[in-house]
Backbone as a printed PyTorch tensor [residue, N CA C, xyz], in Angstrom:
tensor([[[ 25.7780,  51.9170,   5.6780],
         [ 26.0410,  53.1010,   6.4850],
         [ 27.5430,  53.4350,   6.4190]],

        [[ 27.8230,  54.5840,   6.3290],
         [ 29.1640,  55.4420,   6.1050],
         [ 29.7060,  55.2970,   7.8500]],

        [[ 31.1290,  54.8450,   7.6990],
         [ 31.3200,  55.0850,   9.1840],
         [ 31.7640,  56.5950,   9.0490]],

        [[ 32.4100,  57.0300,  10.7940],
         [ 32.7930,  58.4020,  10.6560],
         [ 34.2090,  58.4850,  10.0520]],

        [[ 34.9720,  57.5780,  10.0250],
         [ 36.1770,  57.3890,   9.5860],
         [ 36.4030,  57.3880,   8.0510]],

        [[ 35.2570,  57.1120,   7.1380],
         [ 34.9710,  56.8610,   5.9530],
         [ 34.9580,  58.2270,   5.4350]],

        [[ 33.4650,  58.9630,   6.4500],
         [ 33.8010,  60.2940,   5.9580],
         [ 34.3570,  61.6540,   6.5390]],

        [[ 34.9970,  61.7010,   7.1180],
         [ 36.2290,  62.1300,   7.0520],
         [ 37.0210,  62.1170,   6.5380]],

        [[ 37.6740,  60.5620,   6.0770],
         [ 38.4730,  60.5490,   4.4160],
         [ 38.4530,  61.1370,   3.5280]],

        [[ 36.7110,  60.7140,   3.2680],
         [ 35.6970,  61.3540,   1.8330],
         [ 36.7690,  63.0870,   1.9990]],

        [[ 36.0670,  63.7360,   3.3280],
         [ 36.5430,  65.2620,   3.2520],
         [ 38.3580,  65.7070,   3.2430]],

        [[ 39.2110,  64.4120,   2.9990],
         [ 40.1420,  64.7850,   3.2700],
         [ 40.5160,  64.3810,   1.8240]],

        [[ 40.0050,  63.3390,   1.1090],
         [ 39.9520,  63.0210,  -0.1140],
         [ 39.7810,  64.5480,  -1.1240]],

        [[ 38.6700,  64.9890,  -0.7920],
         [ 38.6450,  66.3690,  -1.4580],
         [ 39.7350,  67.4050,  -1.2620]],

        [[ 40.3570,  67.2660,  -0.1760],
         [ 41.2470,  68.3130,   0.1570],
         [ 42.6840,  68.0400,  -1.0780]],

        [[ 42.8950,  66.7300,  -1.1980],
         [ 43.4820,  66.3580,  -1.7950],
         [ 43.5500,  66.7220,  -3.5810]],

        [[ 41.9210,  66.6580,  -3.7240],
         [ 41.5600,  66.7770,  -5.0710],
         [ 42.3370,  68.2930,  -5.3680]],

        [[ 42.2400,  69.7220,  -4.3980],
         [ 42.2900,  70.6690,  -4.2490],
         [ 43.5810,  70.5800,  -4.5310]],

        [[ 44.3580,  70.0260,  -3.9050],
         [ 46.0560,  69.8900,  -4.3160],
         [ 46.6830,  69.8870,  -5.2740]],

        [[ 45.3540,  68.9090,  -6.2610],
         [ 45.7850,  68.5080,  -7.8780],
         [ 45.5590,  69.6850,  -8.5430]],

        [[ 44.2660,  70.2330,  -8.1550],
         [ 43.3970,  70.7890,  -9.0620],
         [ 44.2270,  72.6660,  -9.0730]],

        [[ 44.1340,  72.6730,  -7.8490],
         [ 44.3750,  74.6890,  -7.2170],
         [ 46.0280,  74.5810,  -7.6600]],

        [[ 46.7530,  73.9110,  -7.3180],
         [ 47.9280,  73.9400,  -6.9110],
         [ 49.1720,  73.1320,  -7.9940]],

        [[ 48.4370,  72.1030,  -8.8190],
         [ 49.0160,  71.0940,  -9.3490],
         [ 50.2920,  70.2590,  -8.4790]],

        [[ 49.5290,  70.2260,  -7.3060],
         [ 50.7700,  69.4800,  -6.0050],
         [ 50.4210,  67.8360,  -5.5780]],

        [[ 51.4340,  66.9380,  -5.7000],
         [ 50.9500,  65.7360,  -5.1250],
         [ 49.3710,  66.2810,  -4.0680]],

        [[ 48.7230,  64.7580,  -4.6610],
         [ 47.1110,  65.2110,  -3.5330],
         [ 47.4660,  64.7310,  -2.7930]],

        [[ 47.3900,  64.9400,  -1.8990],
         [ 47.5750,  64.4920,  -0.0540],
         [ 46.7810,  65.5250,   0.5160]],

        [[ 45.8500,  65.2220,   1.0370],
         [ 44.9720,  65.9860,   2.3250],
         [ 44.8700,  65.5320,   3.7570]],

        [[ 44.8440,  66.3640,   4.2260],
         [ 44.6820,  65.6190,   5.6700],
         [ 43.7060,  67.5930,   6.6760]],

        [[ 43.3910,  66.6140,   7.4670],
         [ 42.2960,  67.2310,   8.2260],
         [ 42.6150,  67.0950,   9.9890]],

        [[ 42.5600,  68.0300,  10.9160],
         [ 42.5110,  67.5050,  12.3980],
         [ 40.7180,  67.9610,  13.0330]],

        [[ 40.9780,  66.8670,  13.3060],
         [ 39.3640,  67.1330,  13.7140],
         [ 39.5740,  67.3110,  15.4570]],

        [[ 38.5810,  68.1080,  16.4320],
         [ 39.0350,  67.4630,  17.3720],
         [ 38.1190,  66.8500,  18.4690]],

        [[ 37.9740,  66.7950,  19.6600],
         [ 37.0310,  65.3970,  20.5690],
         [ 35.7970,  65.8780,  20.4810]],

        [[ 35.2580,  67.2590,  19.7680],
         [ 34.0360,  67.2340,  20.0310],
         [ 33.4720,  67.1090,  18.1370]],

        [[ 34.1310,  66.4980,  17.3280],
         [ 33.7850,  66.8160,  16.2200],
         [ 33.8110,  67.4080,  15.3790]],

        [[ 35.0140,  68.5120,  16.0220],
         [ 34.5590,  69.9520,  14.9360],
         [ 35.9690,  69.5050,  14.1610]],

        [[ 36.1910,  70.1000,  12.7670],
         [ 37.2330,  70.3390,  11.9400],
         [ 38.1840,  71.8490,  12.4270]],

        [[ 39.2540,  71.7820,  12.9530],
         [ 40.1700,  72.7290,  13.4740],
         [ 41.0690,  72.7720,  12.9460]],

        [[ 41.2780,  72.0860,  11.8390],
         [ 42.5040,  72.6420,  10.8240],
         [ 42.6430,  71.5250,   9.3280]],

        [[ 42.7420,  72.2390,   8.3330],
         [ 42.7740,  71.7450,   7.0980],
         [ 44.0100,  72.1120,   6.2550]],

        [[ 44.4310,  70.6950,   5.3410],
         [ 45.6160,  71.6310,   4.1910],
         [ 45.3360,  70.2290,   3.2500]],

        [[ 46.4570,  70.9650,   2.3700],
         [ 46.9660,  69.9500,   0.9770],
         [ 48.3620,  70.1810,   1.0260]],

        [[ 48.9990,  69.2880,  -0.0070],
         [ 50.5100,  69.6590,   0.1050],
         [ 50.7490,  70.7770,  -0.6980]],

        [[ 51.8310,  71.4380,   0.0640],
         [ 52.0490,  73.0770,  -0.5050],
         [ 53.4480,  73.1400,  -0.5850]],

        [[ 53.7770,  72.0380,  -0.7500],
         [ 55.7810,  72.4810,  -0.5470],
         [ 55.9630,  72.8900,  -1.7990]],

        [[ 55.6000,  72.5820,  -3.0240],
         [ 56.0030,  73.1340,  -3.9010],
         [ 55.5040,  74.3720,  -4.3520]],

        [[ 54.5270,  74.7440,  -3.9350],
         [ 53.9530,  75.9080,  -4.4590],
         [ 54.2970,  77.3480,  -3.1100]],

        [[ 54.5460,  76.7740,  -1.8810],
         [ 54.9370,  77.5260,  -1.0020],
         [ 56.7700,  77.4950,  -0.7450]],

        [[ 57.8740,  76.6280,  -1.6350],
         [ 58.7760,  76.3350,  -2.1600],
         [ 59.2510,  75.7220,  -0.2730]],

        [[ 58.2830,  75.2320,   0.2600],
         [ 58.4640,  74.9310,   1.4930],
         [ 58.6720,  73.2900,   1.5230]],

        [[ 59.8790,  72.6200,   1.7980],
         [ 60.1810,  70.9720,   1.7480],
         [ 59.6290,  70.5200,   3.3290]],

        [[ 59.0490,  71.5020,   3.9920],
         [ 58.0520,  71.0670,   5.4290],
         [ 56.4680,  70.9080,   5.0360]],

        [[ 55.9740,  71.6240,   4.0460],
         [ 54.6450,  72.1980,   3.9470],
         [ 54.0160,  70.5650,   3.1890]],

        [[ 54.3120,  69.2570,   4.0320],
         [ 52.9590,  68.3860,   3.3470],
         [ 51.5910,  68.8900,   4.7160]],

        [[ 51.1090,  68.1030,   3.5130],
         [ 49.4010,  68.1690,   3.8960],
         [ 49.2200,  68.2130,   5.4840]],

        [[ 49.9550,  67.2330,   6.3380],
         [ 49.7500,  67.1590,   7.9150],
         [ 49.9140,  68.1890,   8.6460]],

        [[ 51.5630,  68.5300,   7.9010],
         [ 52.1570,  69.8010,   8.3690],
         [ 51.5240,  71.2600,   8.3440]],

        [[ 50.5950,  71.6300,   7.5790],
         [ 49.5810,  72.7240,   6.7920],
         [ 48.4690,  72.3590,   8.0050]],

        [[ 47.9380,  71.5210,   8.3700],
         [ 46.8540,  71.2890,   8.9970],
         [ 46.6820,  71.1440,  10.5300]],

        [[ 47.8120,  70.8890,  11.0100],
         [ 48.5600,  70.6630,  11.9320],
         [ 48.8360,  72.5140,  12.6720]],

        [[ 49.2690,  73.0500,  11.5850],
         [ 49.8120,  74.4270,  12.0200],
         [ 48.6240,  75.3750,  11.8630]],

        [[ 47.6930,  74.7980,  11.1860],
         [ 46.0380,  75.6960,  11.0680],
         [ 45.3730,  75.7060,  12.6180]],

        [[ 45.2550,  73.7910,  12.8590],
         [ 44.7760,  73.5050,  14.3500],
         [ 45.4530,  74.3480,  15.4480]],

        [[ 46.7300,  74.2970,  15.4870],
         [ 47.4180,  75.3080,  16.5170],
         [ 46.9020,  76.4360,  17.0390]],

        [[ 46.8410,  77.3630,  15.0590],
         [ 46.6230,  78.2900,  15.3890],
         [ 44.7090,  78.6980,  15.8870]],

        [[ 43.9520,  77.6520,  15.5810],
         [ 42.5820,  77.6390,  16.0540],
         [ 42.3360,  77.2280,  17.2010]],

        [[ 43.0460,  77.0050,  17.8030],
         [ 42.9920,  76.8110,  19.3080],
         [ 43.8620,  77.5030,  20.3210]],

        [[ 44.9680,  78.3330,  19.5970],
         [ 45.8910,  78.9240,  20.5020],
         [ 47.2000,  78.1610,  21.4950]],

        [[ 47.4190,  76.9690,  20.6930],
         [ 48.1550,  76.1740,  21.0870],
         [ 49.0340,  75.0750,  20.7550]],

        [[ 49.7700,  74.7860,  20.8820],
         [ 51.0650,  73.4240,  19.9460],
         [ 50.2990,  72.2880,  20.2250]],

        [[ 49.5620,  72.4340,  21.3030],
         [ 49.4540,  70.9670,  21.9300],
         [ 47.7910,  71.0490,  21.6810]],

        [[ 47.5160,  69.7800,  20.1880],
         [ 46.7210,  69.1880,  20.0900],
         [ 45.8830,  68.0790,  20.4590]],

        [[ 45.9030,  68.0960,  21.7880],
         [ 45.2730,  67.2920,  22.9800],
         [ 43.4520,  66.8140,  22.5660]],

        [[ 44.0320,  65.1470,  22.2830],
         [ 42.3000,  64.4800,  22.1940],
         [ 41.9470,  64.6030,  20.4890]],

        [[ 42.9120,  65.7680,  19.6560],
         [ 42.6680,  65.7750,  18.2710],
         [ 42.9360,  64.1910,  17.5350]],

        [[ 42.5820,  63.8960,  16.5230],
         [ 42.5700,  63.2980,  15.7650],
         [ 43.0700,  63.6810,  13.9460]],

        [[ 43.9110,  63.3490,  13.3990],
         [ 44.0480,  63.7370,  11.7920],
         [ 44.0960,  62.5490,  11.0670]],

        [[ 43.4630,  63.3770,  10.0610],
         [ 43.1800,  61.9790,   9.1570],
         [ 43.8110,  62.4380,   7.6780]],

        [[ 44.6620,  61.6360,   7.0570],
         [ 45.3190,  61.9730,   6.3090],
         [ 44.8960,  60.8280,   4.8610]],

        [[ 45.4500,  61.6240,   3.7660],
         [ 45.0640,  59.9830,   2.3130],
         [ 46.0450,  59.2520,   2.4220]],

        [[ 47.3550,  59.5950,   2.8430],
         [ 48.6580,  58.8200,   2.5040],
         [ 49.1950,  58.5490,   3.8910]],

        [[ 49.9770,  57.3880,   4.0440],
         [ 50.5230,  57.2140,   5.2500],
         [ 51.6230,  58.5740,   5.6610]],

        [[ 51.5480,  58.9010,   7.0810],
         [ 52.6780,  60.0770,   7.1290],
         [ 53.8760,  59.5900,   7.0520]],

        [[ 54.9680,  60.4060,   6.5460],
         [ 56.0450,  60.1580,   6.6080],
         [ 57.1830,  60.4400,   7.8170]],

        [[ 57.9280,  60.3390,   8.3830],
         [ 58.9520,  60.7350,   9.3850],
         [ 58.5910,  62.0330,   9.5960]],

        [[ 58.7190,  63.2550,   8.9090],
         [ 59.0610,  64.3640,   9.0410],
         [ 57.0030,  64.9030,  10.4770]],

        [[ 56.4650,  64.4470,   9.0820],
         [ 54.7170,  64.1790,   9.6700],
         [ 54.8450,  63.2490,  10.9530]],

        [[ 55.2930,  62.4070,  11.1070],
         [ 54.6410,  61.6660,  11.9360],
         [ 55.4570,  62.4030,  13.7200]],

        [[ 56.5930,  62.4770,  12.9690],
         [ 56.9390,  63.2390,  14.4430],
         [ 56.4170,  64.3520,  14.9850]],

        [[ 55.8100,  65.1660,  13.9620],
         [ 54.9890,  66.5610,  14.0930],
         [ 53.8120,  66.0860,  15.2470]],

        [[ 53.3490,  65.0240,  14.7300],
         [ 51.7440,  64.3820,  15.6090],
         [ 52.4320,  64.2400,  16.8220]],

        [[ 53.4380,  63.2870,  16.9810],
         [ 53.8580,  63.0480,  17.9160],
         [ 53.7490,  63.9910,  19.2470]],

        [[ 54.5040,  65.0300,  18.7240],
         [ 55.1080,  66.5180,  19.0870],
         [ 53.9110,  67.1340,  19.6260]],

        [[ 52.8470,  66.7350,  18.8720],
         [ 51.4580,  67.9730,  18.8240],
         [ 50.7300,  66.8760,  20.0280]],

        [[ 51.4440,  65.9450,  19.6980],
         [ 50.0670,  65.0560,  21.3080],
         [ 48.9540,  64.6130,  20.3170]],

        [[ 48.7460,  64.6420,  19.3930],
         [ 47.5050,  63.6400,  18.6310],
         [ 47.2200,  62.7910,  19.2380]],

        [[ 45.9070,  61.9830,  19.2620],
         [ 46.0430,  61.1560,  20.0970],
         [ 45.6900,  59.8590,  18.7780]],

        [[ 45.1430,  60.4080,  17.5770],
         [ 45.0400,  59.3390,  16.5930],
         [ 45.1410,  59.5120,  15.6140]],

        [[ 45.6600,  58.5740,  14.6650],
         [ 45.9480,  59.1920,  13.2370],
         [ 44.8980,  58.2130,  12.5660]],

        [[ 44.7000,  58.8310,  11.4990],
         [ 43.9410,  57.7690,  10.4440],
         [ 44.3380,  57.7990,   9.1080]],

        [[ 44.7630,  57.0360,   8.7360],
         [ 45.1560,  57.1610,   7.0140],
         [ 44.8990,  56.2850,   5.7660]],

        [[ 44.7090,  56.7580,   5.0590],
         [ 44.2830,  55.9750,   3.5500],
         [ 45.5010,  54.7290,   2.5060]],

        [[ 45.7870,  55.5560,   1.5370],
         [ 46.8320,  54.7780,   1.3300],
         [ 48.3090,  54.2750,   2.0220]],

        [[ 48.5260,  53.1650,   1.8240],
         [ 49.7650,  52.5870,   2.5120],
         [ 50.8310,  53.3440,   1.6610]],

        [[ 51.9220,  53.4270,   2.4940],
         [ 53.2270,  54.3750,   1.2000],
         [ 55.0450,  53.2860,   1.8650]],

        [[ 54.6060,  52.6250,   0.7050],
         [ 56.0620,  51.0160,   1.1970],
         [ 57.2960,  51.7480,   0.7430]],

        [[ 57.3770,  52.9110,   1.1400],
         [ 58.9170,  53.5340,   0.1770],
         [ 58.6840,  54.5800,   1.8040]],

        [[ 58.1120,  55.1960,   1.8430],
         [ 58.8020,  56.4630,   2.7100],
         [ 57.5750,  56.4000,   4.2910]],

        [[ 56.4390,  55.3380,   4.1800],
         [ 55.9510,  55.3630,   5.3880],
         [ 56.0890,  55.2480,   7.0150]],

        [[ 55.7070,  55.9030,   7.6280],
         [ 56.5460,  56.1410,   9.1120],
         [ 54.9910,  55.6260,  10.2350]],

        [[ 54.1010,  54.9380,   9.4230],
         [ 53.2700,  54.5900,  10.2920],
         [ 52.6560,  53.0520,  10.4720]],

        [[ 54.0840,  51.9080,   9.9480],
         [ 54.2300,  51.1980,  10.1490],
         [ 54.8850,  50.0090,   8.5010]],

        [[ 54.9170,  51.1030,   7.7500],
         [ 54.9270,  49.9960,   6.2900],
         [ 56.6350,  50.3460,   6.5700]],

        [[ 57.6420,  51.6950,   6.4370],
         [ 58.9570,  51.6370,   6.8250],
         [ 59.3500,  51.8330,   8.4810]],

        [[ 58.9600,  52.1000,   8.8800],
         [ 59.2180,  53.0460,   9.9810],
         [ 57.4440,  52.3290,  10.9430]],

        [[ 57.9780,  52.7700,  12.0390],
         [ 56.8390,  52.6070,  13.0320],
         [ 57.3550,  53.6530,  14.1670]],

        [[ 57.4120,  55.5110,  13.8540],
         [ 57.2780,  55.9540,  14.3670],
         [ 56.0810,  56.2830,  15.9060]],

        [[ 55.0650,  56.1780,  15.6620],
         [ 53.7860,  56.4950,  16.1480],
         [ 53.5990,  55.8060,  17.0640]],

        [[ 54.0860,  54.2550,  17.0940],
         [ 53.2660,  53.8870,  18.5010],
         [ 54.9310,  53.3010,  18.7540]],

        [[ 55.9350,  54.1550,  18.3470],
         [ 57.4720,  53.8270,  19.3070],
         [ 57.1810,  54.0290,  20.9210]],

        [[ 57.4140,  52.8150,  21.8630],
         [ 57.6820,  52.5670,  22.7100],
         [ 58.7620,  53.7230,  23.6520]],

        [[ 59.6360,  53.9520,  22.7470],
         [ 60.4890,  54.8510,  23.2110],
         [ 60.2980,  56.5830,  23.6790]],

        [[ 58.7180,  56.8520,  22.7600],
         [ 58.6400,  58.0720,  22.9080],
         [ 57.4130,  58.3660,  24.1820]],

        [[ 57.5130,  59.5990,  24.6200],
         [ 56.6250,  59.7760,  26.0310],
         [ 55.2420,  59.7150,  25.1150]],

        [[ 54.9300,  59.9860,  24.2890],
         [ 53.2420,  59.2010,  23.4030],
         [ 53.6020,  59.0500,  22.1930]],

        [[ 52.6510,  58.5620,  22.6720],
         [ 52.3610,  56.9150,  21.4700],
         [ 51.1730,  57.1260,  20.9330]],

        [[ 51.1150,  57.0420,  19.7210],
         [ 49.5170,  57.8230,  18.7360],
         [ 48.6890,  56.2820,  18.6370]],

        [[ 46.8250,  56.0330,  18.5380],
         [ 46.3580,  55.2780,  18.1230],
         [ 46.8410,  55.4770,  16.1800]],

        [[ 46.8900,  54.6080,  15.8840],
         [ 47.0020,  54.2540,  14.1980],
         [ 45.7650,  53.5150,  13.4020]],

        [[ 45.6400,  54.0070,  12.5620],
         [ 44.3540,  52.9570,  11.9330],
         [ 45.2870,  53.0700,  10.4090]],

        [[ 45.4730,  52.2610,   9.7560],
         [ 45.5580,  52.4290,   8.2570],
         [ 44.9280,  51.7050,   7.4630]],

        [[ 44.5910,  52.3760,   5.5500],
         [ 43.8270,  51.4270,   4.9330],
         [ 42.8450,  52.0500,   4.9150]],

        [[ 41.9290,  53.0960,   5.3880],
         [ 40.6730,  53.7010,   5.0200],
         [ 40.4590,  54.3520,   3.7650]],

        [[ 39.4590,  53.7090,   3.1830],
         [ 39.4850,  54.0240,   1.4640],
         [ 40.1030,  54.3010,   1.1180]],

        [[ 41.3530,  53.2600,   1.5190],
         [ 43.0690,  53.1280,   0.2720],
         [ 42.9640,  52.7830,  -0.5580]],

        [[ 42.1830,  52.5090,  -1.4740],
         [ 41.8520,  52.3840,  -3.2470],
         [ 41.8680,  53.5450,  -3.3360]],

        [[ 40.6380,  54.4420,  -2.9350],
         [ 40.0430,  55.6060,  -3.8370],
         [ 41.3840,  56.5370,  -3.1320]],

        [[ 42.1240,  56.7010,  -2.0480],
         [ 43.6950,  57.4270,  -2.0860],
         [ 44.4940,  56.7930,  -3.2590]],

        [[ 44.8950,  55.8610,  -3.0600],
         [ 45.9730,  55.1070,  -3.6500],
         [ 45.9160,  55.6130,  -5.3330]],

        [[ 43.8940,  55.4650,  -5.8060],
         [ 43.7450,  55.6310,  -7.0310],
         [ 44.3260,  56.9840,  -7.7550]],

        [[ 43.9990,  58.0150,  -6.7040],
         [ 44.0940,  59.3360,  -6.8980],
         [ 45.5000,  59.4630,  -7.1890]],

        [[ 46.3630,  59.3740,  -6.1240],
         [ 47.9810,  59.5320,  -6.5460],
         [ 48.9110,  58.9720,  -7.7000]],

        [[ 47.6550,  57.6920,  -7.9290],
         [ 48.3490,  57.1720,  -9.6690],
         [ 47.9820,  57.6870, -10.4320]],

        [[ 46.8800,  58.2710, -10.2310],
         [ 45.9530,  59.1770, -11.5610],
         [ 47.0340,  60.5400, -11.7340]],

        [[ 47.5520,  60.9960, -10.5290],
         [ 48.3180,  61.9940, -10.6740],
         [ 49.4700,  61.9660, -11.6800]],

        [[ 50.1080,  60.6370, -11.2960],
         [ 51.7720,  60.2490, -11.7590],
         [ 51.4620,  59.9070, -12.7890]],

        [[ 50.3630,  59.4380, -12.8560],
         [ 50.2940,  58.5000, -14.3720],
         [ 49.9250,  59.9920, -15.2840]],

        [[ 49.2100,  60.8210, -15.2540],
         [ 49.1940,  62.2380, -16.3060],
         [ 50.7660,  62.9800, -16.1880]],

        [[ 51.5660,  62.6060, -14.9480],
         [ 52.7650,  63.8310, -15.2650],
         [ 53.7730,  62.6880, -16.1590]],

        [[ 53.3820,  61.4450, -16.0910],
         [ 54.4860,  60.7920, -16.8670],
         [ 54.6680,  61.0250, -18.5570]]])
């Protein structure tokens, strides 16, 4: 049996594919789902194609949810991303009130959700996000080498 966390990936996995495929942009997808199940905002990374150095995948999906609910504050949402977020992402969740992140591959160079950085559940900030990492981090992890490994 597929948990729900699995597929959700699966659909954020595709979002990703979309990145490679529409856009030729690092795949990174990420999705906010929110407490009743529904999907309220979707992206891929667009910084290069939107010449935007804000526009990863969280950030795109993040600003979709907003606008599908009429609000900054993503209260009870959940996003699930392929790659660990980075600083710029993880403070966005923060900001937005997420209450959980979920992510695929680990990222030991620029991660902010516990591999460099342990933004998310900082003590210091008024919230603190649940974290899960590692959800079908092969089939992420695979994807982003498949990427680097064709532009090399």
């Amino acid at each position: 049996m597929v948990s729900s966390e699995e597929q959700w990936m699966r659909h954020a996995l595709a979002l990703a594919e979309r990145a490679r495929d529409e856009d030729d942009e690092i795949p990174v997808g990420a999705l906010v789902v929110d407490a009743d199940g529904k999907v309220i905002g979707e992206g891929w990374n667009r910084n290069i194609t939107d010449h935007d150095p804000s526009a990863h995948a969280e950030i795109v999906a993040l600003r979709r949810a907003g606008q599908a609910v009429g609000n900054h504050r993503l209260i009870g949402c959940t996003l699930y991303v392929t790659l660990e977020p980075c600083a710029m992402c993880a403070m966005a969740m923060v900001h937005a009130r997420i209450v959980r992140v979920v992510f695929g591959a680990f990222d030991p160079k620029t991660g902010a959700a516990g591999s460099v950085f342990d933004l998310l559940t900082d003590p210091r900030h008024n919230h603190r996000l649940e974290v899960t990492g590692g959800v079908l981090a092969d089939a992420c992890g695979a994807l982003l080498s498949g990427y680097f490994r064709g532009k090399r």
